[in-house]
LOVEX-826425 format. One line per field, with one value per residue (C-alpha): y, x, z; residue in three letters. Coordinates in nm, 3 decimals. Last residue first. Example, Ala and Ser with C-alpha at 12.3 -4.5 7.8 and 13.67 -1.06 7.14 Angstrom:
REM LOVEX-826425
v	-0.106 | -0.450
u	1.367 | 1.230
w	0.714 | 0.780
aa	SER | ALA
This chain:
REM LOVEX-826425
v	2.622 | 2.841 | 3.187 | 3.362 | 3.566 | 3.264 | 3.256 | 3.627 | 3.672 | 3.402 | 3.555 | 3.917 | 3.734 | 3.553 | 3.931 | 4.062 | 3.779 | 3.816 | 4.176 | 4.110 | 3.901 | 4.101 | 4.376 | 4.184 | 4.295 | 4.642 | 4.670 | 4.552 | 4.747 | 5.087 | 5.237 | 5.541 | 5.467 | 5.136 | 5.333 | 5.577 | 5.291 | 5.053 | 5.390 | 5.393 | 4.973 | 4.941 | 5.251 | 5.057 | 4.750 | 4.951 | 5.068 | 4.729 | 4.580 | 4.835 | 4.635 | 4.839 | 4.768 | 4.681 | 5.087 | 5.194 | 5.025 | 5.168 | 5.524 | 5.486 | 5.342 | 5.662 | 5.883 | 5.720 | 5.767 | 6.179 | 6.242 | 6.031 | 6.268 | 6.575 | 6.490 | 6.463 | 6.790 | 7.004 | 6.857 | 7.003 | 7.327 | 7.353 | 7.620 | 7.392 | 7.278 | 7.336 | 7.221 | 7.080 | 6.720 | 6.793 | 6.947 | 6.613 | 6.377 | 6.573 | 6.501 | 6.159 | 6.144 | 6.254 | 6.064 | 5.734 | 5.876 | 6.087 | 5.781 | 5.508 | 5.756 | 5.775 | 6.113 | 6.285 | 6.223 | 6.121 | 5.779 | 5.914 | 6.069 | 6.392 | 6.628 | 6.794 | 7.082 | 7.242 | 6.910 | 7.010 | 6.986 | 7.349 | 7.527 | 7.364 | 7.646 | 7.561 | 7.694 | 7.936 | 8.024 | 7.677 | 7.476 | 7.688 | 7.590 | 7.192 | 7.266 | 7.392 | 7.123 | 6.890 | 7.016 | 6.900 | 6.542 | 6.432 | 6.344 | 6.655 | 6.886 | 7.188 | 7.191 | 7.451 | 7.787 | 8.000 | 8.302 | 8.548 | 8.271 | 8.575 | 8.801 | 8.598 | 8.476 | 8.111 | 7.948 | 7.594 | 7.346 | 7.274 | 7.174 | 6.944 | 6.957 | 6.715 | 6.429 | 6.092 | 5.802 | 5.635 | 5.882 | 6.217 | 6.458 | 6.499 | 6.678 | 6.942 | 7.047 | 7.333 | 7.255 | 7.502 | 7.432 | 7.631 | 7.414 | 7.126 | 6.971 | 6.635 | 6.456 | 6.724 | 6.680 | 6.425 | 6.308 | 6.376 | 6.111 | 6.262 | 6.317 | 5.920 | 5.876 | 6.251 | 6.231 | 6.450 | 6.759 | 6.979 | 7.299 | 7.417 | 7.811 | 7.852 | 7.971 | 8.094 | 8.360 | 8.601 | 8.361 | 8.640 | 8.699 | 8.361 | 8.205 | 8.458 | 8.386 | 8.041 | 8.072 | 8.306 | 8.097 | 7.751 | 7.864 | 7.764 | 7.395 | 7.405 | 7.104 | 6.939 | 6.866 | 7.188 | 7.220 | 7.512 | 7.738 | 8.005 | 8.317 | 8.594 | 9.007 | 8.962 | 9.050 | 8.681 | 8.657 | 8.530 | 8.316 | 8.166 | 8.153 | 7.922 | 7.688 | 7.667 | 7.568 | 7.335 | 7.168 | 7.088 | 7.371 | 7.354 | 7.685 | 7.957 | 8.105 | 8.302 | 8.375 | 8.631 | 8.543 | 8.685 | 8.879 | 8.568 | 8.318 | 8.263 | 8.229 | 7.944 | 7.624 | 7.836 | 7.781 | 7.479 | 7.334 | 7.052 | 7.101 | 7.253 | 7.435 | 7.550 | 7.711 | 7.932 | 8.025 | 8.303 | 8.409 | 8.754 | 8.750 | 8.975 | 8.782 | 8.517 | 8.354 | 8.111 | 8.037 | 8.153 | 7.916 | 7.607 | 7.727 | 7.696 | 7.333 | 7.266 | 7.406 | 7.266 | 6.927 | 6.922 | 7.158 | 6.891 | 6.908 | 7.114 | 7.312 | 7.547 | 7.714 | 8.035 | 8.190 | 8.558 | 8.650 | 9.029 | 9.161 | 9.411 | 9.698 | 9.594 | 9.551 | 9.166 | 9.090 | 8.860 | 8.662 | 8.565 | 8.863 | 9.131 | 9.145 | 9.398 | 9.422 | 9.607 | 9.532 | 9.504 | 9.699 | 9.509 | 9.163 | 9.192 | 9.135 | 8.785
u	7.917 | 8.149 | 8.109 | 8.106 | 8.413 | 8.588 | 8.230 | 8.214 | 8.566 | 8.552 | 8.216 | 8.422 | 8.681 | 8.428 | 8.251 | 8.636 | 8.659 | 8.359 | 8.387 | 8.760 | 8.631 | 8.370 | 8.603 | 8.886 | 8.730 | 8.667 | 8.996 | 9.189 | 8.993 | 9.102 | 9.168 | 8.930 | 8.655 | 8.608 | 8.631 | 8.421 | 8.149 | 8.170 | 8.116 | 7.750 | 7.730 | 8.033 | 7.994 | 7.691 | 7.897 | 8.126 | 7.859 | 7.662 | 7.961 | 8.049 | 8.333 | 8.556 | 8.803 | 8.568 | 8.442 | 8.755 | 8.820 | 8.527 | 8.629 | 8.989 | 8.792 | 8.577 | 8.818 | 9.038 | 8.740 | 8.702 | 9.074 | 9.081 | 8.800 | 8.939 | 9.220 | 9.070 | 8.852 | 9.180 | 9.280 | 8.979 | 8.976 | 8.811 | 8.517 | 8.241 | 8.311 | 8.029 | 7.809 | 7.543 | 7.635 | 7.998 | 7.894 | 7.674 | 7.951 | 8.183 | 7.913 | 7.899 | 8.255 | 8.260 | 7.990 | 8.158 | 8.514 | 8.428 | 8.182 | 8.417 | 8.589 | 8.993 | 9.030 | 8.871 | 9.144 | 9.057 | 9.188 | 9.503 | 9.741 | 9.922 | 10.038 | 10.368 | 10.430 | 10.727 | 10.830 | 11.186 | 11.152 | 11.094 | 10.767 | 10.520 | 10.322 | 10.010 | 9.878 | 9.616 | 9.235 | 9.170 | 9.287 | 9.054 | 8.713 | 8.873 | 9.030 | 8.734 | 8.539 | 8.778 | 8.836 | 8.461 | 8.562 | 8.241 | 8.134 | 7.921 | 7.829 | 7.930 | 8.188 | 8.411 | 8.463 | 8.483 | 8.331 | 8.661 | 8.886 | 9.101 | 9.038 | 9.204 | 9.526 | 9.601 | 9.823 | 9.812 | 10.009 | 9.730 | 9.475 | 9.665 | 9.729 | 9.945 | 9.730 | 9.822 | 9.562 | 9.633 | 9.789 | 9.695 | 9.959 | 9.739 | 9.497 | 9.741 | 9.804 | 10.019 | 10.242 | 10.498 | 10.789 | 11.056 | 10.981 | 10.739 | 10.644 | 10.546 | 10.857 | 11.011 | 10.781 | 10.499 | 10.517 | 10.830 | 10.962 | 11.110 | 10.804 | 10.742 | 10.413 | 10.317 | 10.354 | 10.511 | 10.449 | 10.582 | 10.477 | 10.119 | 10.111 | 9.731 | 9.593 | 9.923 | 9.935 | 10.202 | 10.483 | 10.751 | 10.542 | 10.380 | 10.727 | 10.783 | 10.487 | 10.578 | 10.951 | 10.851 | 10.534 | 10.712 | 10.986 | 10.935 | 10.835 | 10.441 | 10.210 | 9.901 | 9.623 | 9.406 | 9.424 | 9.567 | 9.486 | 9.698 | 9.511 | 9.665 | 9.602 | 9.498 | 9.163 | 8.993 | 8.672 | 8.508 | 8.795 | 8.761 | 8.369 | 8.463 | 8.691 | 8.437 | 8.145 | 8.352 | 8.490 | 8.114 | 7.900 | 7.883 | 7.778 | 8.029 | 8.331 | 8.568 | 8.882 | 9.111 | 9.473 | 9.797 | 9.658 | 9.390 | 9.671 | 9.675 | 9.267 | 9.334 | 9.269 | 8.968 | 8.826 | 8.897 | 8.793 | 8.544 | 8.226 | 8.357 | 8.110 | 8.332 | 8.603 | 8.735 | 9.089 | 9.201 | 9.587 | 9.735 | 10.014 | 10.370 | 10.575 | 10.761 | 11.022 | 10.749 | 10.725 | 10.402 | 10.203 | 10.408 | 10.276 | 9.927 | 9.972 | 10.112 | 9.773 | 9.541 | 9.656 | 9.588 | 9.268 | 9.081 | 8.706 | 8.647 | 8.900 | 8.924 | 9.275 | 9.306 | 9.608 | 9.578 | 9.857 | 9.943 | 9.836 | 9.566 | 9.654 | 9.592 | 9.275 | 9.262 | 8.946 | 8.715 | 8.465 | 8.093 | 7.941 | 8.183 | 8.382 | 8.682 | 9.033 | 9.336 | 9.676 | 9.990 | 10.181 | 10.435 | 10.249 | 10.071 | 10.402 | 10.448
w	4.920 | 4.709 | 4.746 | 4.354 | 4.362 | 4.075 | 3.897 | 3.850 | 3.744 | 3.487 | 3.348 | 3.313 | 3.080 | 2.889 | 2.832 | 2.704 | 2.510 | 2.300 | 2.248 | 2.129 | 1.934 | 1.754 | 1.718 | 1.529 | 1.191 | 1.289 | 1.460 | 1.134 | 0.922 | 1.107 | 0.726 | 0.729 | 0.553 | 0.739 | 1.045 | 0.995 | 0.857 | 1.155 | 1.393 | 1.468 | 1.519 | 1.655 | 1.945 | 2.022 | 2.074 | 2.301 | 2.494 | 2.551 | 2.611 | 2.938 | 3.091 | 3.144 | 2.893 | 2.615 | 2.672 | 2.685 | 2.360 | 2.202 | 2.314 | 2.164 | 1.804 | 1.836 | 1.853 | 1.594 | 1.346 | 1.478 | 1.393 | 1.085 | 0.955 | 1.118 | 0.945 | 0.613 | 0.675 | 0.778 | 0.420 | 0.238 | 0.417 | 0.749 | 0.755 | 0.810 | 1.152 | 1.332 | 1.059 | 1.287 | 1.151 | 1.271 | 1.617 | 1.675 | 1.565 | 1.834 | 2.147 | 2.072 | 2.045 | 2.407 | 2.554 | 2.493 | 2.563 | 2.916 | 2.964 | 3.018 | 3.287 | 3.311 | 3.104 | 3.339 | 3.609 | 3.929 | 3.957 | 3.829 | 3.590 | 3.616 | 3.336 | 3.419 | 3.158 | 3.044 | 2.910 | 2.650 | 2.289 | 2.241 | 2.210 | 2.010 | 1.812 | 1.638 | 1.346 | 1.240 | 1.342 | 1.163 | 1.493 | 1.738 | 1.686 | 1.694 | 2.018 | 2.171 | 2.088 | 2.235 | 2.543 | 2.676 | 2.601 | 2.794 | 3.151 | 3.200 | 2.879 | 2.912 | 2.616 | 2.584 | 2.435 | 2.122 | 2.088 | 2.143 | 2.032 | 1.879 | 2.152 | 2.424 | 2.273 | 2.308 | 2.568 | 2.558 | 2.835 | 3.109 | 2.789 | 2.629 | 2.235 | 2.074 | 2.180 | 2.268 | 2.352 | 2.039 | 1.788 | 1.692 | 1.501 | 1.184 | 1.378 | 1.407 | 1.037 | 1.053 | 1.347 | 1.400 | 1.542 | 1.331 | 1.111 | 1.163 | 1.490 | 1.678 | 1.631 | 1.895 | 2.160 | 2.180 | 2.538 | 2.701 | 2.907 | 3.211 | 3.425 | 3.424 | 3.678 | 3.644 | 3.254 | 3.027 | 2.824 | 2.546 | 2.513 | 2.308 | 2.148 | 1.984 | 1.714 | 1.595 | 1.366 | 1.659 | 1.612 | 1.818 | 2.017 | 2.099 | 2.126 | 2.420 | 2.574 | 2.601 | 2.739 | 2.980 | 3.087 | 3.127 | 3.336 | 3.630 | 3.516 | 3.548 | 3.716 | 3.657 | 3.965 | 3.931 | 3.578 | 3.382 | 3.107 | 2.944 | 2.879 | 2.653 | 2.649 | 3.015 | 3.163 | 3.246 | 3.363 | 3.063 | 3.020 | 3.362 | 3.362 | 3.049 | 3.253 | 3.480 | 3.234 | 3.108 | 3.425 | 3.553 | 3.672 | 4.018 | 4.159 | 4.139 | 4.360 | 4.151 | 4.368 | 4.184 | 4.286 | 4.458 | 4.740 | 4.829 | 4.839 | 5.215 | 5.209 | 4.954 | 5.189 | 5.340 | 5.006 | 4.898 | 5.297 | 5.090 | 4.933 | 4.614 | 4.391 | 4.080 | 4.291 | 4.001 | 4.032 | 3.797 | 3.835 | 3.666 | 3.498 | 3.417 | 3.675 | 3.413 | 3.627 | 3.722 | 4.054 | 4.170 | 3.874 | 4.045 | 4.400 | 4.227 | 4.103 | 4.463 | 4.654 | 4.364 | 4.421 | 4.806 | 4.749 | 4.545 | 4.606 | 4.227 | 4.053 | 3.759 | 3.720 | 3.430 | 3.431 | 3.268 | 3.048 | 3.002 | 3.274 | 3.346 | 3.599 | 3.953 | 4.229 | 4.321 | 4.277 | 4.505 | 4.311 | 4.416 | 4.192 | 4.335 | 4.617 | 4.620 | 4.682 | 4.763 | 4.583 | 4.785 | 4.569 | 4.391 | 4.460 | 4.107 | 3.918 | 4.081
aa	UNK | UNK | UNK | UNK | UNK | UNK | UNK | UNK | UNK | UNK | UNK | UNK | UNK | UNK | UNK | UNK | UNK | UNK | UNK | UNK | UNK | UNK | UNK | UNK | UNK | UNK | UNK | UNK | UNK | UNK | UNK | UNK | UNK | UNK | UNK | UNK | UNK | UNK | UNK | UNK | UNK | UNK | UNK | UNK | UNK | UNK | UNK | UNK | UNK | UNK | UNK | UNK | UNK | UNK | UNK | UNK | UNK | UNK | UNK | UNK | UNK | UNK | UNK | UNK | UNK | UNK | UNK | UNK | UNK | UNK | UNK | UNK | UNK | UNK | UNK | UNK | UNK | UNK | UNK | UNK | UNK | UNK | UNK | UNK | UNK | UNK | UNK | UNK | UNK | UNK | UNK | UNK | UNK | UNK | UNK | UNK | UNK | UNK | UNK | UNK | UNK | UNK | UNK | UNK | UNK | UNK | UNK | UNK | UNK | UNK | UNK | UNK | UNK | UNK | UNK | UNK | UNK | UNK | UNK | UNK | UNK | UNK | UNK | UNK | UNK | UNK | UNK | UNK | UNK | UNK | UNK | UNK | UNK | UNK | UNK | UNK | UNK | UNK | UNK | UNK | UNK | UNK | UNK | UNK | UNK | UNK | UNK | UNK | UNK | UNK | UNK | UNK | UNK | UNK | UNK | UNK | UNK | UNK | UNK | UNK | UNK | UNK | UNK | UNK | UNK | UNK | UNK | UNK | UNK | UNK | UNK | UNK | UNK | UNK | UNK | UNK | UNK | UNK | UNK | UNK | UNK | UNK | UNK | UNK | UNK | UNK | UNK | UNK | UNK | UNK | UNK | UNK | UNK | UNK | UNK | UNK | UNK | UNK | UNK | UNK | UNK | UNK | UNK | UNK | UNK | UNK | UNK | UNK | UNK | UNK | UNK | UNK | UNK | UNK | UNK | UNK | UNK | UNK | UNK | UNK | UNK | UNK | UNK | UNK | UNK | UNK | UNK | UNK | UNK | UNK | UNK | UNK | UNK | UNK | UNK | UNK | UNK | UNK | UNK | UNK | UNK | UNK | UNK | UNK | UNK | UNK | UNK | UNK | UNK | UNK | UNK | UNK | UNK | UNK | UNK | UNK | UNK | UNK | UNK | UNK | UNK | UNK | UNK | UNK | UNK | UNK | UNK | UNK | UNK | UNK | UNK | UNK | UNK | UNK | UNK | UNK | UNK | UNK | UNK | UNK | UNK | UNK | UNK | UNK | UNK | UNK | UNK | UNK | UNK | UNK | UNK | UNK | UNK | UNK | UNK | UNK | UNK | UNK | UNK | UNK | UNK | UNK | UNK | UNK | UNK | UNK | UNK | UNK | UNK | UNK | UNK | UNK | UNK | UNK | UNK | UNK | UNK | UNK | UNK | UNK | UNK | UNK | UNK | UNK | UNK | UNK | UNK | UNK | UNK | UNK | UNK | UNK | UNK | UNK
C-alpha cells in the first residue's frame, strides 16, 4: 500500500490512532462489530489491491471481543477508530467523517475485494467524473461465480441513469461494499442510525439524483457474503426499514427527484414493502406482515403488485397453519 513507503509514525487522538501520511486519494472505509475472523480476510483483500494510492478506516464500533488486539499487526497500514456502539450507521458515518481521501469506497467487515477492484473503479470514476456514485458488479459468497446484476443492469457505456428502475426481488444494483462515491459531493448525506433498519437505503436515495450510476464492467469485483449474521437476514431490518423510508418521503426528503425518479421511487418503495411483508410471513411474525397489509394495500395496488395483494390473505393463512403443525408435532406426547 502507498502509505507503507515510509513507515509512517502515529498519533492518538479522540479514540483513533492515525497513521501520519499525505491524504490519499480513496479512503476505505470498514465498520465492524465482534467479528475479527471476517474482518481479518476482508482487510487482507483491501492490502492486495493493485491500486496503492488509499488510505484504510476501520472503526471498531464497541466490540467486546479480541477486535482490537486482532488488528495490532495492521496498525501501520490502517487508522483504528475505536467508538462506543453505535449501530452500523452511525459507524459507517464516523468513517466518512473521518475519512481524508478525494473518494471513499465503503466496505463491510465480512465482504470481500478481487485485487483489482479499486484500480479498475477509480479509474471509471475519472474518466465518468457526474456520477453519483461508481457500483461493480457483485456475487454471492455461497456462488462467487454468478454475478449478480452485471451487464443487464446498465446502459451505455455503463451508466445507469435511472437506478431505481433496476430493483427486483431481493436484488439491488447498488451494494454498499462495491460503491465508491466522491466525498465532497455527498458532503451532508449519510446513513441511517436507526438500529435494525435498511440504514443504506437512505443514503442511496440522497445520492441517486446527484447524477448517475456507474457499473463497472461485467465482471464481480465484489464478494458479498451471506449468513446468519448478515443484516439483511433480520425480520425487522425489512419491517423497520420501509418504515423508516415512508417517514423520509412524508418529510419531503426526497423532493428534488424529477417526475420519473418519483415513479421509480414509487415502485421502488411498493416492492420494498411487499419484500418486507414476505419476510415477515416467512418468519413467522403475522402480526407484522399483516400490519405491513394494512399500510401498504394502497402502494401496492397503485403500483401493479395485485396479484400479491390478492393472494396475501392466504398466504397469511397458510403460513399460521404451517406454524400450528409444527407446534403440535414438538408438542410431547403423553
Amino acid at each position: 500500500m502507498g502509505m507503507n513507503r515510509n513507515m509512517p509514525r502515529h498519533s492518538s487522538i479522540l479514540g483513533e490512532r492515525i497513521p501520519m501520511q499525505a491524504s490519499p486519494l480513496i479512503s476505505v472505509v470498514i465498520p465492524t462489530y465482534n467479528s475479527p475472523d471476517y474482518l481479518i480476510q476482508t482487510l487482507e483483500t483491501v492490502l492486495a489491491q493493485t491500486f496503492t494510492d488509499f488510505e484504510i478506516v476501520i472503526i471498531n464500533d464497541g466490540s467486546t471481543d479480541n477486535t482490537a488486539q486482532r488488528l495490532e499487526p495492521y496498525l501501520k497500514r490502517i487508522r483504528l477508530i475505536t467508538q462506543s456502539n453505535g449501530g452500523i450507521g452511525a459507524a459507517r458515518n464516523r468513517g466518512i467523517d473521518a475519512a481524508r481521501g478525494k473518494y471513499v469506497a465503503l466496505l463491510d467487515h465480512d465482504d470481500l475485494w478481487t485485487p483489482e477492484k479499486l484500480q479498475l473503479q477509480i479509474a471509471y470514476f475519472q474518466k465518468h467524473p457526474q456520477c453519483s456514485m461508481v457500483m461493480t458488479c457483485f456475487a454471492e459468497s455461497t456462488r462467487p461465480d454468478f454475478p449478480i446484476n452485471a451487464a443487464v443492469a446498465t446502459h451505455h457505456d455503463g451508466l445507469v441513469t435511472r437506478p431505481l428502475g433496476r430493483f427486483d426481488h431481493r436484488k439491488f444494483l447498488v451494494m454498499t461494499s462495491g460503491i465508491m462515491f466522491e466525498r465532497e459531493r455527498a458532503t451532508g448525506i449519510r446513513f441511517a442510525t436507526e438500529r435494525d433498519c435498511i440504514e443504506d437505503q437512505p443514503f442511496f436515495l440522497k445520492m441517486y439524483p446527484l447524477g448517475p450510476v456507474g457499473v463497472v464492467g461485467e465482471a464481480p469485483l465484489m464478494i458479498y457474503r451471506v449468513h446468519s449474521g448478515s443484516y439483511s437476514r433480520r425480520p425487522d431490518f425489512w419491517f423497520n426499514g420501509i418504515k423508516k423510508l415512508r417517514e423520509m418521503d412524508r418529510d419531503g426528503e426526497f423532493r428534488n427527484y424529477s417526475m420519473d425518479q418519483r415513479r421509480d421511487l414509487d415502485r421502488f418503495l411498493a416492492g420494498i414493502s411487499r419484500l418486507a411483508a414476505t419476510v415477515q410471513l416467512q418468519s413467522g411474525r403475522h402480526e407484522h406482515a399483516l400490519e405491513l397489509f394494512r399500510r401498504e394495500k394502497i402502494h401496492w395496488l397503485r403500483n401493479g403488485h395485485w396479484r400479491f395483494l390478492t393472494s396475501f390473505p392466504f398466504k397469511l393463512i397458510a403460513c399460521r397453519m404451517r406454524i400450528r403443525r409444527q407446534n403440535n408435532q414438538a408438542r410431547p406426547r403423553i
